[in-house]
PDB file as gemmi writes it, atoms N, CA and C in Angstrom:
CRYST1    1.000    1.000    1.000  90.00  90.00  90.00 P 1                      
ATOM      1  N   UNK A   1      68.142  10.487 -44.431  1.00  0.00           N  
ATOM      2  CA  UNK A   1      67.918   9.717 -43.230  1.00  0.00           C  
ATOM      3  C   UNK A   1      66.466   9.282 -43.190  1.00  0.00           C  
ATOM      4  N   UNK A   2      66.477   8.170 -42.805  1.00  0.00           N  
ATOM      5  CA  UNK A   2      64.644   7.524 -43.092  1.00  0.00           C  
ATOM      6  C   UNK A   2      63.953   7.574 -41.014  1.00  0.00           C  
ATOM      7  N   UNK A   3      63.117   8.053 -41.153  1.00  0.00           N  
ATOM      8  CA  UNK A   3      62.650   7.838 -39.790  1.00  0.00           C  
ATOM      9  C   UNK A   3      62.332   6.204 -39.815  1.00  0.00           C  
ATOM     10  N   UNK A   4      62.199   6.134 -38.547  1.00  0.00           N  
ATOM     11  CA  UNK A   4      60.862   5.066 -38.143  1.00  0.00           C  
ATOM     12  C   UNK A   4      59.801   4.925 -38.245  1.00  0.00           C  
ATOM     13  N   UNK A   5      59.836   3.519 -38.637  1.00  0.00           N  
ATOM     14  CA  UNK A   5      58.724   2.874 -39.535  1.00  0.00           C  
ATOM     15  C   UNK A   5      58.590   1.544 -38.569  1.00  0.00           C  
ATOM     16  N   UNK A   6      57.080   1.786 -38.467  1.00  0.00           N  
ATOM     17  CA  UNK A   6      56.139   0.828 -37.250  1.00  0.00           C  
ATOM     18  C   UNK A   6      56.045  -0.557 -38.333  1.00  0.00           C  
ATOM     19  N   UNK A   7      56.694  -1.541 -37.997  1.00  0.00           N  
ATOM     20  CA  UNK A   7      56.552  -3.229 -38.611  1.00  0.00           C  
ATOM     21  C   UNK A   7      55.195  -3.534 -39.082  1.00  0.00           C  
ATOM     22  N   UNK A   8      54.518  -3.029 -37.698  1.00  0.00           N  
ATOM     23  CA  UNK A   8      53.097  -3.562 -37.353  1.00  0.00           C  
ATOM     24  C   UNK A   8      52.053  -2.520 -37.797  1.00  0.00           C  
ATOM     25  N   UNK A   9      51.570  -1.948 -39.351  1.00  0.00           N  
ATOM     26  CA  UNK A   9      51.138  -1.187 -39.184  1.00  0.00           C  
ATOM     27  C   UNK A   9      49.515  -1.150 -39.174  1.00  0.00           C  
ATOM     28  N   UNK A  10      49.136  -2.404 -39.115  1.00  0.00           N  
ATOM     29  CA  UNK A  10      47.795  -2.353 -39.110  1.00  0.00           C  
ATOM     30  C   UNK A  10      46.924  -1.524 -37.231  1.00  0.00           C  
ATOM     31  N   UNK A  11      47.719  -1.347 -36.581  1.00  0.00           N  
ATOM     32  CA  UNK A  11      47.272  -0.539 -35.502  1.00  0.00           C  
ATOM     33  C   UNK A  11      47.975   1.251 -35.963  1.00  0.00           C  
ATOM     34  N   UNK A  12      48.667   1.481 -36.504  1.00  0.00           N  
ATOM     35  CA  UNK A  12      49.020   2.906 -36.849  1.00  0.00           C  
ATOM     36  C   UNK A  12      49.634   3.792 -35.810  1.00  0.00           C  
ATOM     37  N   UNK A  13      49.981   3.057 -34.788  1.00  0.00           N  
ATOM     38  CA  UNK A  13      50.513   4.220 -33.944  1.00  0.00           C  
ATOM     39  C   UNK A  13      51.875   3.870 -33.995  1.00  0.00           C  
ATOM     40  N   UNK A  14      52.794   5.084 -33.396  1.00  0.00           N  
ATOM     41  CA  UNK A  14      53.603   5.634 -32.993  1.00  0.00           C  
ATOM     42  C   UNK A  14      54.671   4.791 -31.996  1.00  0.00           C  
ATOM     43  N   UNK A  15      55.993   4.812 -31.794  1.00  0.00           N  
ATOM     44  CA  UNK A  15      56.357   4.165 -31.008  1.00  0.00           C  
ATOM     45  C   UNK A  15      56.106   4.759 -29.524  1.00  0.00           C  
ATOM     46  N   UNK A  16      56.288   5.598 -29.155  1.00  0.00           N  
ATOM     47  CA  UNK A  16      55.834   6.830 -28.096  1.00  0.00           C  
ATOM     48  C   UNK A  16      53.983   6.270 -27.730  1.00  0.00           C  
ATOM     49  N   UNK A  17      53.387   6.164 -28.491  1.00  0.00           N  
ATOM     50  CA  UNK A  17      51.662   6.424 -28.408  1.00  0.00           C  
ATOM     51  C   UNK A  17      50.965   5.279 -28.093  1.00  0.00           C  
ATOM     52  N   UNK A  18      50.802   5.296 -26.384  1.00  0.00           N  
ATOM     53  CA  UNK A  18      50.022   4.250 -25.839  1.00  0.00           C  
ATOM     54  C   UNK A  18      48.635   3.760 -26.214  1.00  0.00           C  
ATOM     55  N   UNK A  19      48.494   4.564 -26.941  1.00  0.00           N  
ATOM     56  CA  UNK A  19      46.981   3.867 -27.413  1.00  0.00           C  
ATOM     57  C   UNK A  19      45.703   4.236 -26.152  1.00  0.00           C  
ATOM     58  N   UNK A  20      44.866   3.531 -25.895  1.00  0.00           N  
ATOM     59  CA  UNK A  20      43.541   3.708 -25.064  1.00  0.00           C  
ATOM     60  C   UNK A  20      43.955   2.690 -23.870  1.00  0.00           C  
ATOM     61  N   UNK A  21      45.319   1.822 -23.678  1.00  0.00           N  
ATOM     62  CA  UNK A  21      46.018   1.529 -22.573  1.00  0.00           C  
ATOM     63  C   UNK A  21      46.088   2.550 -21.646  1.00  0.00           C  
ATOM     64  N   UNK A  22      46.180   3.682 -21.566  1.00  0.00           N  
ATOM     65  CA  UNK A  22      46.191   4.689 -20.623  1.00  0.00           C  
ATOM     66  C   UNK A  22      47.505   4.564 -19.977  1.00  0.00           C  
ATOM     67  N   UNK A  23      47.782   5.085 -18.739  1.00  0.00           N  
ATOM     68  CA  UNK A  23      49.198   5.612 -18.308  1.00  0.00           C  
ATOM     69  C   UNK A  23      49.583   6.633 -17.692  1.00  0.00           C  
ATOM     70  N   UNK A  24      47.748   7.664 -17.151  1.00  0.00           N  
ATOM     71  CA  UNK A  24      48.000   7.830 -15.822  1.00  0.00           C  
ATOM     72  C   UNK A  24      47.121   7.824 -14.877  1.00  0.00           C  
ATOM     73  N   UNK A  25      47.083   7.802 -13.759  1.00  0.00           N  
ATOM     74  CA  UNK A  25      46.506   7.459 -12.631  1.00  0.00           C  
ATOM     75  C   UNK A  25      45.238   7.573 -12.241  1.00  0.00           C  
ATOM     76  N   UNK A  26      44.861   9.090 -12.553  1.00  0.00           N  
ATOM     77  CA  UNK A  26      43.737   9.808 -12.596  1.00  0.00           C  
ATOM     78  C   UNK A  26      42.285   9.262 -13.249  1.00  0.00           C  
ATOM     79  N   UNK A  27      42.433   8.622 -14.431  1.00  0.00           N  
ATOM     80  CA  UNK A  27      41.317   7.947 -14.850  1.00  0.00           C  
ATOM     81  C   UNK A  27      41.284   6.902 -14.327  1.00  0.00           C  
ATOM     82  N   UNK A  28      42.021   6.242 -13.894  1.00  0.00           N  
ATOM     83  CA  UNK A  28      41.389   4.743 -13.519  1.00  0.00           C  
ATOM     84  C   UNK A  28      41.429   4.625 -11.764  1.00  0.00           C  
ATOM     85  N   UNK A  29      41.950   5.615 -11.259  1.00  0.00           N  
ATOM     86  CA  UNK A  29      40.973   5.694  -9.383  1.00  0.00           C  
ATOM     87  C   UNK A  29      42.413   4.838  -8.698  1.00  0.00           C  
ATOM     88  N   UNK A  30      43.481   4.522  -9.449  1.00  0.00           N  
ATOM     89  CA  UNK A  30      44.424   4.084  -8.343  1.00  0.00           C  
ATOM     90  C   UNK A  30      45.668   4.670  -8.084  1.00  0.00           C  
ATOM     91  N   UNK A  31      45.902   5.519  -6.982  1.00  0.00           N  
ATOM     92  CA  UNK A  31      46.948   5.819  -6.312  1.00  0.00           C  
ATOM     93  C   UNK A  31      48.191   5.297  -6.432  1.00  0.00           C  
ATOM     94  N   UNK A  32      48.952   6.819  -6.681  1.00  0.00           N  
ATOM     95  CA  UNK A  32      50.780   6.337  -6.629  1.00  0.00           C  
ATOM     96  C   UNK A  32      51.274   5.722  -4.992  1.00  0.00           C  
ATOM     97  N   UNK A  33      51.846   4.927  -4.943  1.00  0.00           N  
ATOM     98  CA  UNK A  33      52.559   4.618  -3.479  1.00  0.00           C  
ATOM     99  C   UNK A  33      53.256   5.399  -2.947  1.00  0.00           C  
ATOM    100  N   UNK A  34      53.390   5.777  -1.886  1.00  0.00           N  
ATOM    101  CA  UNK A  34      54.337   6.719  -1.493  1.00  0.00           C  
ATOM    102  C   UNK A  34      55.313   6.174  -0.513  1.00  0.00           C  
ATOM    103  N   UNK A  35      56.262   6.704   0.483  1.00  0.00           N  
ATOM    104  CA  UNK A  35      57.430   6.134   0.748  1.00  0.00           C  
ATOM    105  C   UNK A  35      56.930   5.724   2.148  1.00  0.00           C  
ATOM    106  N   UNK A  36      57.166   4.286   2.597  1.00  0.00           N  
ATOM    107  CA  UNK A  36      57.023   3.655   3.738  1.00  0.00           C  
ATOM    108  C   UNK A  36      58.167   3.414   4.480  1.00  0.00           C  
ATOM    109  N   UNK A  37      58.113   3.428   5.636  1.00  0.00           N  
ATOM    110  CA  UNK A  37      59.251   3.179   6.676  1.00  0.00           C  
ATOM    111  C   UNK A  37      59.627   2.068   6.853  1.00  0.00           C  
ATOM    112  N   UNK A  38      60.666   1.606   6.607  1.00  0.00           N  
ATOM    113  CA  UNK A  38      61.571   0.311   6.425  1.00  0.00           C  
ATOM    114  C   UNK A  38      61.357  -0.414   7.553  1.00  0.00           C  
ATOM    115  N   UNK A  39      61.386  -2.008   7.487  1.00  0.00           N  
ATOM    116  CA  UNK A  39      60.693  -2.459   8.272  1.00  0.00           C  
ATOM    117  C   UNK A  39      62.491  -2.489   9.136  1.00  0.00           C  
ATOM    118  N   UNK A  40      62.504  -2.892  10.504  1.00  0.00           N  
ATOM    119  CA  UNK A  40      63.694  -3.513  11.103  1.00  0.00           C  
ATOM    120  C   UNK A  40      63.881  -4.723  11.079  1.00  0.00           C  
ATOM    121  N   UNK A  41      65.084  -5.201  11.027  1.00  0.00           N  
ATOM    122  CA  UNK A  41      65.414  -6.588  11.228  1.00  0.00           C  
ATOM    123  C   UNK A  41      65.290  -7.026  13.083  1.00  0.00           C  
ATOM    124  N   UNK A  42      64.030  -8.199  12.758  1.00  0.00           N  
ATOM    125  CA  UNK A  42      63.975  -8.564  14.463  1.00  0.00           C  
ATOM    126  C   UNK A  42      65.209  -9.137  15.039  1.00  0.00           C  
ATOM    127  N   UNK A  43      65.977  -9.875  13.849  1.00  0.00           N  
ATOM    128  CA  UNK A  43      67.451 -10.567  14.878  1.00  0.00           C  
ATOM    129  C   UNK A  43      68.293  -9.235  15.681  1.00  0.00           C  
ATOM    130  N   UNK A  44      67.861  -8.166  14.928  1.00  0.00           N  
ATOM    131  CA  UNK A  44      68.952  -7.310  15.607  1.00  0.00           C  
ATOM    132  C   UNK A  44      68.731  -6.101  16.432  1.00  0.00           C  
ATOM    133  N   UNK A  45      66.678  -6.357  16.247  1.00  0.00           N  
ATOM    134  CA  UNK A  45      66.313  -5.268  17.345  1.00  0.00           C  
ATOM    135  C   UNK A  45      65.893  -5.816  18.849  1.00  0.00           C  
ATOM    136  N   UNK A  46      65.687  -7.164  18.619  1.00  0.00           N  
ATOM    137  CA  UNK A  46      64.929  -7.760  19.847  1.00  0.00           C  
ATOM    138  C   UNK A  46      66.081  -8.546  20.140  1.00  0.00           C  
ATOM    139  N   UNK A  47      66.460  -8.306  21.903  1.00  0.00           N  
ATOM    140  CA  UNK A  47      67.571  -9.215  22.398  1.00  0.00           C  
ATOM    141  C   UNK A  47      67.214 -10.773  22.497  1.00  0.00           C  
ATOM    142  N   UNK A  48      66.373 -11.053  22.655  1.00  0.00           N  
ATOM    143  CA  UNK A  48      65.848 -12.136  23.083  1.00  0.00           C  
ATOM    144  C   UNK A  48      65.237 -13.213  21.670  1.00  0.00           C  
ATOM    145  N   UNK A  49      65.483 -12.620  20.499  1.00  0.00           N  
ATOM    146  CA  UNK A  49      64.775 -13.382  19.769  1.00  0.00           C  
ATOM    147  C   UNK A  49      66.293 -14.091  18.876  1.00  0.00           C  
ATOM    148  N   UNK A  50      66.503 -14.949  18.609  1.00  0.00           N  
ATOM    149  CA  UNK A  50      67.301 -15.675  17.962  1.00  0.00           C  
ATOM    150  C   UNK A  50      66.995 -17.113  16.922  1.00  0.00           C  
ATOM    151  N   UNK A  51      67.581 -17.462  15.992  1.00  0.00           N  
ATOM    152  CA  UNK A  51      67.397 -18.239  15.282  1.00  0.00           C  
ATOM    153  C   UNK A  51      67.907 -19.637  15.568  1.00  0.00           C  
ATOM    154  N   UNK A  52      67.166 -20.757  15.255  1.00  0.00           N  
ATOM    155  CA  UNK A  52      67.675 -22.422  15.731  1.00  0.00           C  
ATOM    156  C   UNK A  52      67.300 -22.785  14.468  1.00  0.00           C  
ATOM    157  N   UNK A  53      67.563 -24.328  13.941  1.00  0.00           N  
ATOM    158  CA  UNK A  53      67.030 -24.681  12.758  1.00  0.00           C  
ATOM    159  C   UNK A  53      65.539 -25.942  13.536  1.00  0.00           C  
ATOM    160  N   UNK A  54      66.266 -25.909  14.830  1.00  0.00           N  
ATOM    161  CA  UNK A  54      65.038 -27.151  16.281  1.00  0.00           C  
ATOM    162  C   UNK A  54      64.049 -26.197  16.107  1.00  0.00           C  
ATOM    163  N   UNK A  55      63.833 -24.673  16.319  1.00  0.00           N  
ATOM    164  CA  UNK A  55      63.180 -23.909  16.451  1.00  0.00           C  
ATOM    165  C   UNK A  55      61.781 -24.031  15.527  1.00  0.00           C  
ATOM    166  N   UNK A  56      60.575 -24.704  15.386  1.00  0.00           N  
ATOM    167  CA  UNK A  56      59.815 -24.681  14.301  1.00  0.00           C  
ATOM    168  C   UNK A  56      59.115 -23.521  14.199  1.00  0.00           C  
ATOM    169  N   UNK A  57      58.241 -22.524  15.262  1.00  0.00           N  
ATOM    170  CA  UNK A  57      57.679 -21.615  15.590  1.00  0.00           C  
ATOM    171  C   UNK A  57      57.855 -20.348  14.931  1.00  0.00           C  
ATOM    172  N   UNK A  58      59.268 -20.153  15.276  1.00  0.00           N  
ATOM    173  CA  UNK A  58      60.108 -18.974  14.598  1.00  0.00           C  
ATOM    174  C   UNK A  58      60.440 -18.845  13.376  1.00  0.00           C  
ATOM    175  N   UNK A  59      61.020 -20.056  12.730  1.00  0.00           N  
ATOM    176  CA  UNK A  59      60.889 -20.066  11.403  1.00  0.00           C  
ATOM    177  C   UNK A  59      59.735 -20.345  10.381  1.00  0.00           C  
ATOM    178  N   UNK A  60      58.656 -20.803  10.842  1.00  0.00           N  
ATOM    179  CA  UNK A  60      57.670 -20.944  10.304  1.00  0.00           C  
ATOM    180  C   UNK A  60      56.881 -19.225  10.145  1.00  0.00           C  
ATOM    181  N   UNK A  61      57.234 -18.555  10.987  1.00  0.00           N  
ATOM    182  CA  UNK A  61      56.765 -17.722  10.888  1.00  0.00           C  
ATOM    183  C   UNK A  61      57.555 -16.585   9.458  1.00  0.00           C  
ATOM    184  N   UNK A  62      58.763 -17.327   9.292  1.00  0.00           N  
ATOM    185  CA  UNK A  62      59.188 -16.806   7.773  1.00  0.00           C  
ATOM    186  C   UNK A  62      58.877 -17.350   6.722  1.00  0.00           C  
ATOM    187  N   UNK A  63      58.262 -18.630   6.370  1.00  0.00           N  
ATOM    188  CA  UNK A  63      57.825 -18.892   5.201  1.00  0.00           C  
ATOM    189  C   UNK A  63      56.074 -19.065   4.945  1.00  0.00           C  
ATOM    190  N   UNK A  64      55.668 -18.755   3.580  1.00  0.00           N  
ATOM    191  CA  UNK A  64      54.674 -18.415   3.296  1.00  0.00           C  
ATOM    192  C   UNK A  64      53.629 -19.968   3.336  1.00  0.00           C  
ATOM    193  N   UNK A  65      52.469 -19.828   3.487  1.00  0.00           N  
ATOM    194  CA  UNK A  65      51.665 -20.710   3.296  1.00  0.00           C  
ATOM    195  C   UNK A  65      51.701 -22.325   2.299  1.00  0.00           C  
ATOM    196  N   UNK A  66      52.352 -21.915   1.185  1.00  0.00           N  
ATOM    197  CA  UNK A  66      53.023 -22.838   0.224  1.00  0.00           C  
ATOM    198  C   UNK A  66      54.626 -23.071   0.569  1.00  0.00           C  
ATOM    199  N   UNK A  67      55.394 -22.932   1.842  1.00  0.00           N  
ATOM    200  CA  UNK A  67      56.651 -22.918   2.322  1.00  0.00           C  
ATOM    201  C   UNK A  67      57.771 -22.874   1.624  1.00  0.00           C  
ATOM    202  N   UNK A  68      57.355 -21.378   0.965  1.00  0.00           N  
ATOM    203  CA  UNK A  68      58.336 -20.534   0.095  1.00  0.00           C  
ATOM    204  C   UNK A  68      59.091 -19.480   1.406  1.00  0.00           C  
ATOM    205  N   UNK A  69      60.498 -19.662   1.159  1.00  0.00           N  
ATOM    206  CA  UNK A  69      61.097 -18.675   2.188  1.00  0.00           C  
ATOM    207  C   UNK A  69      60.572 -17.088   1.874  1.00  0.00           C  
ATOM    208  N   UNK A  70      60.347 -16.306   2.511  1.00  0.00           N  
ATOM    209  CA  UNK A  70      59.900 -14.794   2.473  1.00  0.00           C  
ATOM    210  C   UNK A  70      61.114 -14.016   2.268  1.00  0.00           C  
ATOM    211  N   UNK A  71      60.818 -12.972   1.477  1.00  0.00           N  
ATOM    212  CA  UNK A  71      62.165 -12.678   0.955  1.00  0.00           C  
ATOM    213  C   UNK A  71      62.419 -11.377   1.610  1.00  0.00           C  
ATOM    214  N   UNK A  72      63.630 -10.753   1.818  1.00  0.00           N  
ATOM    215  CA  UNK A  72      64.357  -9.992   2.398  1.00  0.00           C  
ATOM    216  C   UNK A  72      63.181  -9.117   2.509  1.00  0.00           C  
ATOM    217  N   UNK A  73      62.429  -8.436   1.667  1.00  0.00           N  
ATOM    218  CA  UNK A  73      62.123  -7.465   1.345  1.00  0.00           C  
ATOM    219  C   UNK A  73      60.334  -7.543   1.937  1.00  0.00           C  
ATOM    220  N   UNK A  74      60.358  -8.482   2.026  1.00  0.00           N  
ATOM    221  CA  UNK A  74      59.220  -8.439   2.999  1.00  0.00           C  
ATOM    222  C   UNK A  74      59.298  -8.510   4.072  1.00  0.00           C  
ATOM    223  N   UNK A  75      60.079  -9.631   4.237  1.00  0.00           N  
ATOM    224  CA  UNK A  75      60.292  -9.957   6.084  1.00  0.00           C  
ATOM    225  C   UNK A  75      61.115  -8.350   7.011  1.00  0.00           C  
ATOM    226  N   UNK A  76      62.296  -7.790   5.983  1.00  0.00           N  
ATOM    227  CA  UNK A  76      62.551  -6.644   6.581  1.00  0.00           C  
ATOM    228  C   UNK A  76      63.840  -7.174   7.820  1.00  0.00           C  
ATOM    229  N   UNK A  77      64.696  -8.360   7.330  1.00  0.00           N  
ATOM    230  CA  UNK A  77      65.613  -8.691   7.626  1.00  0.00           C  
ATOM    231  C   UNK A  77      66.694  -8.066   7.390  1.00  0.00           C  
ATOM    232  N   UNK A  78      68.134  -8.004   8.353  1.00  0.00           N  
ATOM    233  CA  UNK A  78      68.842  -7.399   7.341  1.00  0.00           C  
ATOM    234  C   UNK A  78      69.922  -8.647   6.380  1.00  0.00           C  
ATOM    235  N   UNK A  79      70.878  -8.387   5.443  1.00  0.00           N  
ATOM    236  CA  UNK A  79      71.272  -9.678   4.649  1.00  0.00           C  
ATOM    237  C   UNK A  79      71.777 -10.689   5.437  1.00  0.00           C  
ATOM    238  N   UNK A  80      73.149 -10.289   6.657  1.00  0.00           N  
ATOM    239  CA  UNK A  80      72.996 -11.538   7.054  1.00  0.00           C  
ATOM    240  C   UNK A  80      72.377 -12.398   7.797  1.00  0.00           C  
ATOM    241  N   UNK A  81      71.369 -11.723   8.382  1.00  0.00           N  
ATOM    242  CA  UNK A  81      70.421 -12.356   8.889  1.00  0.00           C  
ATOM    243  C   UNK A  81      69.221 -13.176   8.139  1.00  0.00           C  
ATOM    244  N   UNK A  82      69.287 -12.681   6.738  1.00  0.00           N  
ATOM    245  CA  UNK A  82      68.716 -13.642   5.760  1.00  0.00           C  
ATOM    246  C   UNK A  82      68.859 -14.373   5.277  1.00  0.00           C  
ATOM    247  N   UNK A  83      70.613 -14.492   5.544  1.00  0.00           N  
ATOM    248  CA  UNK A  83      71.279 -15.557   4.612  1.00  0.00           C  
ATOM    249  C   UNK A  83      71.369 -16.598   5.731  1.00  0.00           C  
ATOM    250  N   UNK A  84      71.361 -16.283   7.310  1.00  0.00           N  
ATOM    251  CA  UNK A  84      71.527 -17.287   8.148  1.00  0.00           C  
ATOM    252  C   UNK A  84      69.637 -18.092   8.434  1.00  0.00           C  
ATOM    253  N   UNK A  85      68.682 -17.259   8.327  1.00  0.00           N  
ATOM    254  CA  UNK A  85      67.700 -18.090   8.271  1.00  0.00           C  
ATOM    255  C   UNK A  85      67.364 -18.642   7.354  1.00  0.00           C  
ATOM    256  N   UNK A  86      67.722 -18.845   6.469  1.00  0.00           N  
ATOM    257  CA  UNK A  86      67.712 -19.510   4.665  1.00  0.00           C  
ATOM    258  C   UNK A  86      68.199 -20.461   5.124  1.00  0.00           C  
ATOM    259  N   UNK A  87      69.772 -20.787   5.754  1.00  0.00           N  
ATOM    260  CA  UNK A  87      70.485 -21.326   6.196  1.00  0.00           C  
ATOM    261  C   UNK A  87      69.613 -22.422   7.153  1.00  0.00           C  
ATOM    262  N   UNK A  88      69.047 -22.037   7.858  1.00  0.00           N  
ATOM    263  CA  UNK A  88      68.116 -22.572   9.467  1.00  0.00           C  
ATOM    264  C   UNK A  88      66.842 -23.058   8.828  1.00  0.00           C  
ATOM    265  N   UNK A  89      66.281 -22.386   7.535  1.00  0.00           N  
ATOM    266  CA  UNK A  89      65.108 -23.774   7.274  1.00  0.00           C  
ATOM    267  C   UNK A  89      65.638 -24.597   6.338  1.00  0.00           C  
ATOM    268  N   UNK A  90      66.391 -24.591   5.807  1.00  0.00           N  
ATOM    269  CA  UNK A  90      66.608 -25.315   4.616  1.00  0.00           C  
ATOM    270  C   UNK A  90      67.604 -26.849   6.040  1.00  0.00           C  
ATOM    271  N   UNK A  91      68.303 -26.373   7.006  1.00  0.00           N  
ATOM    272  CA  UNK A  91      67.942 -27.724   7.142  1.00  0.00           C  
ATOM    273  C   UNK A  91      67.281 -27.958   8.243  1.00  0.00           C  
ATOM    274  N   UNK A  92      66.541 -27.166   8.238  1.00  0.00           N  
ATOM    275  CA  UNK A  92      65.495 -27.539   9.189  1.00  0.00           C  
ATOM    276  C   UNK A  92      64.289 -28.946   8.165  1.00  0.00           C  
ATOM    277  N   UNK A  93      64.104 -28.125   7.126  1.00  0.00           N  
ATOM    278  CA  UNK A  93      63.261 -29.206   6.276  1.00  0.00           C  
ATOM    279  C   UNK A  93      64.195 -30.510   5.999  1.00  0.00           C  
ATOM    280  N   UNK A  94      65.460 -30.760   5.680  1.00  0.00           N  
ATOM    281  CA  UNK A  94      66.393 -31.574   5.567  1.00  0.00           C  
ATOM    282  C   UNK A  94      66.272 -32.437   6.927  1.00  0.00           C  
ATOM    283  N   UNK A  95      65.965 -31.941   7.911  1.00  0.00           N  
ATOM    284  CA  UNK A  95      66.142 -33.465   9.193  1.00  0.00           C  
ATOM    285  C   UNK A  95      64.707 -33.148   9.514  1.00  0.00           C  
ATOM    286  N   UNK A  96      63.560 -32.883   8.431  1.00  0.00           N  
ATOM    287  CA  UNK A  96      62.054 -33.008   8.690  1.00  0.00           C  
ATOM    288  C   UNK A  96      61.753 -32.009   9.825  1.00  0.00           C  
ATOM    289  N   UNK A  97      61.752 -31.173  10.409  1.00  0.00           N  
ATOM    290  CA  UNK A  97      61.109 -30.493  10.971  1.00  0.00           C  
ATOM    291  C   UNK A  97      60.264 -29.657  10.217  1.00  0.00           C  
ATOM    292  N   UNK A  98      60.309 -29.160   9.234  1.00  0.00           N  
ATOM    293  CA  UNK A  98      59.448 -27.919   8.483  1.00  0.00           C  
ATOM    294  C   UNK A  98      59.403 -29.036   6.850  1.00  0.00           C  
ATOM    295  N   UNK A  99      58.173 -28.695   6.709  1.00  0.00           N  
ATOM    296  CA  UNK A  99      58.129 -29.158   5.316  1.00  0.00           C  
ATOM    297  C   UNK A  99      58.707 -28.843   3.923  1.00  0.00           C  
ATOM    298  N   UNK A 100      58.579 -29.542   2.757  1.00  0.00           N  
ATOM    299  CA  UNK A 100      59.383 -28.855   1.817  1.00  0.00           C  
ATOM    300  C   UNK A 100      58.396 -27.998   1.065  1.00  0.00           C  
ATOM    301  N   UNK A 101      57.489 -28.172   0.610  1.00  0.00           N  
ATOM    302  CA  UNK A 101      56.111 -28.167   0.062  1.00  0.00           C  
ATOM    303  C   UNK A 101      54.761 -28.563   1.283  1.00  0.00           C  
ATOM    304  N   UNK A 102      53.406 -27.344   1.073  1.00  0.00           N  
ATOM    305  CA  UNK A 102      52.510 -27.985   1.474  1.00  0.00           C  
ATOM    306  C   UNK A 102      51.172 -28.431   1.018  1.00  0.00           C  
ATOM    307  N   UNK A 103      51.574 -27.809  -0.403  1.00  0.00           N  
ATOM    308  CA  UNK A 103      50.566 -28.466  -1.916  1.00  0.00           C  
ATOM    309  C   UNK A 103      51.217 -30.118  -2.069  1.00  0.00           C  
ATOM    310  N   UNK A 104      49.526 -30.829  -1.843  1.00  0.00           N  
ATOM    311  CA  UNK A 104      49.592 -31.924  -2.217  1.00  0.00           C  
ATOM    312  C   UNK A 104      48.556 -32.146  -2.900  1.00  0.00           C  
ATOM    313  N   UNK A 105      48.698 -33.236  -4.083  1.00  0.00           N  
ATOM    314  CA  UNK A 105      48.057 -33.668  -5.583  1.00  0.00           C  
ATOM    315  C   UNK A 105      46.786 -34.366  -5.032  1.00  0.00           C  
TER     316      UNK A 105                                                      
END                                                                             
């Protein structure tokens, strides 16, 4: 049986052997993340707050500076409430209320 044999052997290491890349925490000063509390979905904690596609205020407040929709996982929506404001800008930008893009050349 033949072991493994590195293609590349002008560096000499190991498939396992990170080299001077490093790989753990301690030398280079940055902290593991630890577990954060899930954000709530506002459609379903606040009575009063609801989605329109007329609405510019509210939905603007879900897409990012370059008017990329914010994704589940930031905004802290739950799915169908993500799939219905996806729903609410996309044609909101379609009859011009919200832009499509706000990089211009």
């Amino acid at each position: 049986m033949k072991r493994f044999e590195n293609k590349n052997n002008d560096r000499g290491m190991d498939r396992g052997d990170r080299g001077d890349r490093g790989g753990d925490f301690g030398d280079r000063g940055g902290d593991k993340r630890g577990f954060q509390r899930r954000k709530g979905c506002r459609f379903c904690t606040e009575s009063g707050f609801f989605m329109d596609y007329k609405d510019k205020v509210t939905l603007s407040s879900f897409i990012t500076e370059r008017a990329k929709i914010v994704p589940r996982r930031i905004s802290g929506n739950c799915a169908p409430h993500q799939r219905d404001l996806a729903t609410a800008i996309k044609r909101s930008r379609h009859l011009a209320f919200l832009l499509y893009s706000s990089v211009q050349n």
